[in-house]
C-alpha positions in Angstrom: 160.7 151.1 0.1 162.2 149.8 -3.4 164.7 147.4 -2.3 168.3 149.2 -3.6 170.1 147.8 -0.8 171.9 145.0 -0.4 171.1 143.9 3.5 174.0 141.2 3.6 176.5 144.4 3.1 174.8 145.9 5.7 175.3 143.0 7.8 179.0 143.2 7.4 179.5 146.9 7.9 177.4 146.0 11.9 179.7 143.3 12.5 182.4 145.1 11.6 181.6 148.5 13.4 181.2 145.8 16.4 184.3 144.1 16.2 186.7 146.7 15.1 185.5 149.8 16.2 184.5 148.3 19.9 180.3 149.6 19.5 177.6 147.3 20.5 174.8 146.0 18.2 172.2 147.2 20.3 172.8 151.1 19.4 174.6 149.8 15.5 171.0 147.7 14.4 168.7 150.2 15.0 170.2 152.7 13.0 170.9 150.4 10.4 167.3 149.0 10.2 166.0 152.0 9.2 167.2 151.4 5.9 165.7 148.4 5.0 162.2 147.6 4.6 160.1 146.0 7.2 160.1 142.6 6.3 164.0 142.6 6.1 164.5 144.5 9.4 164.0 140.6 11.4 166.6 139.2 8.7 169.1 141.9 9.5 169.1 141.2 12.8 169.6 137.5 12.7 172.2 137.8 10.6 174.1 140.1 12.9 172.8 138.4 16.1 173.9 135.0 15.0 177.0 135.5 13.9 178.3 137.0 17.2 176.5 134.0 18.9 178.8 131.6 16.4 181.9 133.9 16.1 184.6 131.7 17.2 183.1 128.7 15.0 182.9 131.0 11.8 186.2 132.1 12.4 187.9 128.5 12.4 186.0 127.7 9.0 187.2 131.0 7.2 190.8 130.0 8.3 190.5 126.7 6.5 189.3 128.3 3.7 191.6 131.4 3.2 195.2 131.0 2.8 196.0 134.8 4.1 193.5 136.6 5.8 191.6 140.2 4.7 193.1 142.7 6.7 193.1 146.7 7.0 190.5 148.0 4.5 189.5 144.8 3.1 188.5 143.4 6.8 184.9 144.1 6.5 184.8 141.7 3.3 186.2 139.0 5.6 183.0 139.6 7.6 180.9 139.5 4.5 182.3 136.5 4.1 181.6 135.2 7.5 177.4 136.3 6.5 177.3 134.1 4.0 178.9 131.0 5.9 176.4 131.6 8.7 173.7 131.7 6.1 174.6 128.0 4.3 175.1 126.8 7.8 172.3 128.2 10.2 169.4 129.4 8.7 166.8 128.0 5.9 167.6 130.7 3.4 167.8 128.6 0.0 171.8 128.5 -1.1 171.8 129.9 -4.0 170.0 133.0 -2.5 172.3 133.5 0.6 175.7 133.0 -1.8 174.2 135.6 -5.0 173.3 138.1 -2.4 176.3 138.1 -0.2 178.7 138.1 -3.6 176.7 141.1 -4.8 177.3 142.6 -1.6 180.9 143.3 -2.5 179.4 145.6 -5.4 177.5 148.0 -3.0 180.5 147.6 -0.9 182.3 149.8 -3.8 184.8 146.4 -4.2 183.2 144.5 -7.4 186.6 142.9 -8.2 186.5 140.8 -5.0 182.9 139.1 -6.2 185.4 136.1 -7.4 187.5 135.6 -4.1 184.4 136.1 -1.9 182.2 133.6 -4.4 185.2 131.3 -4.6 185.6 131.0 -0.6 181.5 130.2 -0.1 181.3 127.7 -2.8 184.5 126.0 -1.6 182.5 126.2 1.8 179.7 124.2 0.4 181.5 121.4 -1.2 183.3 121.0 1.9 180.3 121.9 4.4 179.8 118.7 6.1 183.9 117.7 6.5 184.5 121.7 8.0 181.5 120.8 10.8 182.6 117.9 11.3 186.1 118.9 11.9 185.2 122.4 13.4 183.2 120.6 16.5 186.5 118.1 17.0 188.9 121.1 16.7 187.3 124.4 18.2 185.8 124.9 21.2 181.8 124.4 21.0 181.3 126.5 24.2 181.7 129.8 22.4 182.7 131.9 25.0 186.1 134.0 25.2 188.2 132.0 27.9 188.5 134.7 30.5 184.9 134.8 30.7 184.7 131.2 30.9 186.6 130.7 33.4 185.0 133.1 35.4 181.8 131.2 35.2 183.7 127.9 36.1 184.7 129.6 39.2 181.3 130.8 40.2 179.4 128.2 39.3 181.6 124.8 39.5 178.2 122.9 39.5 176.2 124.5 36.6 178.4 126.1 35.0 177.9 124.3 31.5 174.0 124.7 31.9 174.7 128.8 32.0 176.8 128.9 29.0 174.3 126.4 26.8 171.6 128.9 28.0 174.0 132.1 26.7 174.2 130.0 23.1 170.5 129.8 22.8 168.0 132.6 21.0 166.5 134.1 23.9 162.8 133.5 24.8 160.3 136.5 24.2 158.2 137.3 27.8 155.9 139.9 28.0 155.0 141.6 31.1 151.2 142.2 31.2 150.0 145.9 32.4 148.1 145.6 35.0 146.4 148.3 34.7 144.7 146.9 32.1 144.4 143.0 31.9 145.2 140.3 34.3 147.5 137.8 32.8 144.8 135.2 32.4 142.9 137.8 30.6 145.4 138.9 28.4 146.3 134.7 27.9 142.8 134.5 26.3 143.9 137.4 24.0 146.5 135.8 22.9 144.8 132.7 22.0 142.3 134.2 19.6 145.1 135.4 17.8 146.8 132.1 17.9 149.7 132.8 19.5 150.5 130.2 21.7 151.9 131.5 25.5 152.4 130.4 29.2 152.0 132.0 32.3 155.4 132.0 34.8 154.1 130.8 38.3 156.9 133.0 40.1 155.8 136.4 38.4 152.2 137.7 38.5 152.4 139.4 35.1 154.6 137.9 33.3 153.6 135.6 30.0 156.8 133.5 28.1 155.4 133.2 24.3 156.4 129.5 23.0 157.4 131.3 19.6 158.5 134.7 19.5 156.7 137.3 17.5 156.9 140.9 16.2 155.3 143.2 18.6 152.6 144.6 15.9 151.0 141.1 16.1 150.3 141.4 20.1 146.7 142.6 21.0 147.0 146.4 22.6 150.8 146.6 21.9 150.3 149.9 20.6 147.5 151.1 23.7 150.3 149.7 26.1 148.5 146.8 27.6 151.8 144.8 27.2 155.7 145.6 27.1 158.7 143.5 26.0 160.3 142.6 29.8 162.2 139.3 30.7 161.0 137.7 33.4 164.2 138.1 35.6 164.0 142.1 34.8 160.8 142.0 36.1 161.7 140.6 39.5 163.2 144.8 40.2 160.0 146.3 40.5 158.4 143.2 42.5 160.9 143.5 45.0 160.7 147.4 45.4 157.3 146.9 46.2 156.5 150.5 45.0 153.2 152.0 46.9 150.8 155.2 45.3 152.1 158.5 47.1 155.7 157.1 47.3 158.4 159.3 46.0 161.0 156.7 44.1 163.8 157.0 42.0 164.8 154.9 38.9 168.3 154.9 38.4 170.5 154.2 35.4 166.7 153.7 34.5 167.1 153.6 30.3 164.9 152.3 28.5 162.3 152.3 31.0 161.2 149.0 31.1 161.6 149.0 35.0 160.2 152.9 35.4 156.9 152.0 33.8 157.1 148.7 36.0 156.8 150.7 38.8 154.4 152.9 37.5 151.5 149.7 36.5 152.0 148.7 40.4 151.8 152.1 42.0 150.0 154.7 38.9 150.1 157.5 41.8 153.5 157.5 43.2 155.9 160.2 42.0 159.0 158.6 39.6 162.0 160.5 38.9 164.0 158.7 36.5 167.4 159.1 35.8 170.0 158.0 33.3 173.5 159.3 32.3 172.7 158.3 28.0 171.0 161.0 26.3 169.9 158.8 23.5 168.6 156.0 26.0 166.5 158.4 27.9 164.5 159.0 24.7 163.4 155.7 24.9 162.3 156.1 28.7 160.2 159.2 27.1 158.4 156.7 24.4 157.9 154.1 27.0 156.2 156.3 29.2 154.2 157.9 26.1 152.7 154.3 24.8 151.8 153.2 28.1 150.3 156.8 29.1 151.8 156.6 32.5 154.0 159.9 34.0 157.0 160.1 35.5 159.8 163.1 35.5 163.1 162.2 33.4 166.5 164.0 33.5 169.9 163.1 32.4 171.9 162.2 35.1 174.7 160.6 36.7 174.2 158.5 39.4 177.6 159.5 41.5 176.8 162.5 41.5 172.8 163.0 42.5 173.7 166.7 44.2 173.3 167.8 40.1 169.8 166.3 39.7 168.0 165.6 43.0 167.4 169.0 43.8 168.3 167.7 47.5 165.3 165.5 47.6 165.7 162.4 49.5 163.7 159.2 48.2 161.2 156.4 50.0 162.5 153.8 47.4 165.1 153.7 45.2 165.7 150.8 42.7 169.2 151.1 41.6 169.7 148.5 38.0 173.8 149.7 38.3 175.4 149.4 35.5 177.5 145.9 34.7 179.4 143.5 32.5 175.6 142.1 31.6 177.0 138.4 31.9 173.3 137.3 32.6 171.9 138.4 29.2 174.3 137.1 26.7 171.9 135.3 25.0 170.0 138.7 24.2 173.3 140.7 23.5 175.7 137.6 22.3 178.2 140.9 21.4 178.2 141.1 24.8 181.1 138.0 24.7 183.7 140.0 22.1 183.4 143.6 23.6 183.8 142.5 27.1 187.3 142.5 28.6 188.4 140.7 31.7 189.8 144.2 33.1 186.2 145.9 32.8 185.1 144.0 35.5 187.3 145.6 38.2 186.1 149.3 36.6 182.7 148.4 37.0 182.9 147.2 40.6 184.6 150.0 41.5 181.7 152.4 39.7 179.2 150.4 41.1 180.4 151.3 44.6 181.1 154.6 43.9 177.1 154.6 42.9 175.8 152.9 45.7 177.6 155.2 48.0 176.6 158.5 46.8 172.8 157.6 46.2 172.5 155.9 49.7 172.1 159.4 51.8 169.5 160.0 49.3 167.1 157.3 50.5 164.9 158.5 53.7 165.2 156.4 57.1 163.2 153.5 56.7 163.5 153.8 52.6 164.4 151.0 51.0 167.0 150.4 48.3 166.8 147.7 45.5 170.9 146.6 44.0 169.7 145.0 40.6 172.0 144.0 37.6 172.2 141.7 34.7 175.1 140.4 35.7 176.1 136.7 37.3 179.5 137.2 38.4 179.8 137.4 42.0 182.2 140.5 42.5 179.5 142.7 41.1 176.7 141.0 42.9 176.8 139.5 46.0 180.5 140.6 47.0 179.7 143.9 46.0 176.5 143.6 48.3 178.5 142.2 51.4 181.3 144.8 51.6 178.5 147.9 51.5 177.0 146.7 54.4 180.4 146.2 55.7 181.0 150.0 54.9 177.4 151.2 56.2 175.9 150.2 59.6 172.3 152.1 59.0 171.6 149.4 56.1 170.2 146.2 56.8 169.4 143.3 53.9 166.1 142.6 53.8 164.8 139.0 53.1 167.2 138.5 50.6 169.8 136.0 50.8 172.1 135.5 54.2 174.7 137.9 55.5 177.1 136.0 54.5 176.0 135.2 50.5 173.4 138.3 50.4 170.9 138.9 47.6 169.8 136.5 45.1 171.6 135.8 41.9 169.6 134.4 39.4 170.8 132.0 36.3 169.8 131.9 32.6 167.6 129.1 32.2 166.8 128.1 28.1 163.4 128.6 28.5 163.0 130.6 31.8 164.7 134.4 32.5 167.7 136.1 32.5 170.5 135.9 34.5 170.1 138.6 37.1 170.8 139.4 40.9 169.0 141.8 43.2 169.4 142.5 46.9 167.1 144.8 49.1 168.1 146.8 51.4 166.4 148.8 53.9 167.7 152.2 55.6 167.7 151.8 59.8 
């Protein structure tokens, strides 16, 4: 692909289609990578990635910098702007390179007569770099977090609470989760070391490998014969605690992208998967999953409060459950997660979390069991949500996870461990 494009515009036009149009970067990047080349595609990303990690810090060092700020059409220049301060401060991209290519990014931007403003602002950024840091961490914040959400966490969490939001700053760590079906993870260890690529094994998580540098996927051994998938550790606590057997009939819900499906699938190949999710676009990526790892399962579109449309009156011996939530627990992965958020979503999600649970619970046979997962570490989704359904239903019983009174287990981001996550088992009486 001749390079034509100018990939710090393209940044801009992400961040802004995040920030002003309310979409997440997750379903913005991947359309946008498709036109860049390969070796760009990482850049793009970190670019968009960090920014929304640093966003309240950029933000104070534009408003020393700008005496009005770009509003209305011109906003997505102000972004542009914020690229190429997050360049000069965060990444090893030589200076001159990150300020020529952000100024020329107001030409394929259609705006050539801001080059001087936008030029003018980054260069007055450099001479003033180390004063504006300086300043910036006396001045703003350095936690980085909106302050609803923080104090949510302070609530939760009065002990650790600054541990979780240094973990939601970092990059995340890349895990793998080794098929089994294939290697063991000792086996698939020794792959990795004759490619040099240096990796541990968790102690908690049969399968599950944490590489001490992240890497494309291209570079793993059998990425592409499916003897590994991308899977945090903490994601793939779901499928360990289903405890899925071969002639079992389970059901994935809200089960995009299929990490968790094809989980299920490497512990039991024979049992019969129906998996279900209400995104029509995300259940295409359950399809490829499935395809790369040649492993079956049947997927519909679907929503989960109302299973009378898709379960053909079938009732289920397991049922994992990943309901959807504010993901607090995987900031670090989704730092957007922080600016799209509102502290209002969180009652609508409780709410449609219970409405969930509700309907898909006659749908699990009498001795099933049901696994509550989410990404989430805020206590009304989690454990409180957990605690009033067994309030609600006498036929369900927690099973060996947590206490009555705090059930399930909630999990923390660690820097270098998993994802924040919570999952409680329940078992039909």
């Amino acid at each position: 692909m001749k390079n034509t494009y100018n990939l710090r515009s393209i940044a801009a036009k992400a961040i802004t289609q995040v920030l002003e149009q309310g979409q997440s970067l997750s379903s913005v990047i991947p359309e946008l990578q498709q036109r860049v080349s390969d070796k760009d595609k990482a850049l793009l990303q970190e670019l968009c990635f960090g920014v929304m990690r640093v966003l309240p810090k950029l933000e104070w060092f534009i408003s020393q910098l700008m005496a009005k700020p770009l509003k209305g059409k011109q906003r997505i220049f102000h972004y542009l702007i914020m690229v190429g301060i997050y360049q000069l401060t965060y990444t090893r991209i030589p200076a001159h390179a990150a300020l020529a290519e952000t100024v020329n990014g107001a030409i394929n931007l259609k705006r050539p007569q801001l080059k001087g403003l936008i030029n003018g602002v980054l260069r007055q950024f450099q001479r003033q770099q180390q004063e504006l840091v300086e300043q910036a961490n006396n001045n703003i914040s350095q936690l980085l977090h909106p302050k609803w959400l923080l104090e949510r966490i302070q609530k939760a969490y009065p002990q650790n609470w600054q541990n979780i939001v240094d973990a939601n700053n970092q990059k995340p760590p890349m895990w793998l989760r080794v098929n089994q079906l294939h290697h063991t993870a000792n086996e698939y260890l020794a792959l990795l070391e004759k490619v040099n690529i240096e990796a541990e094994q968790d102690t908690n998580h049969p399968h599950a490998i944490r590489l001490i540098t992240p890497c494309p996927v291209n570079a793993l051994p059998g990425f592409d014969q499916g003897w590994v998938t991308i899977q945090d550790r903490s994601a793939q606590g779901c499928a360990e605690l289903l405890i899925p057997s071969n002639g079992e009939s389970i059901l994935d819900l809200c089960a995009a992208p299929g990490g968790k499906t094809t989980h299920i699938l490497e512990i039991a190949p024979k049992s019969k998967v129906l998996a279900i999710d209400i995104d029509e676009q995300r259940i295409k990526r359950v399809n490829e999953n499935l395809q790369r790892l040649c492993l079956h399962a049947v997927v519909k579109t679907g929503d989960g409060r109302f299973p009378h449309e898709w379960a053909d009156g079938e009732k289920f011996d397991r049922i994992l459950l990943d309901a959807p939530c504010s993901a607090t627990g995987v900031i670090r992965r989704h730092p957007d997660i922080k600016w799209l958020r509102r502290d209002e979503d969180i009652n609508q999600l409780v709410a449609l979390q219970s409405e969930i649970l509700e309907a898909i619970w006659p749908y699990l046979k009498k001795n099933g069991t049901l696994v509550y997962a989410t990404c989430s570490i805020l206590p009304q989704e989690n454990n409180e949500q957990i605690k009033a359904f067994l309030a609600r239903n006498t036929n369900a019983k927690l099973a060996e996870t947590g206490t009555l009174e705090k059930p399930g287990i909630q999990i923390t981001p660690e820097i270098t461990g998993g994802d924040g996550f919570f999952y409680a088992r329940l078992t039909k009486q």
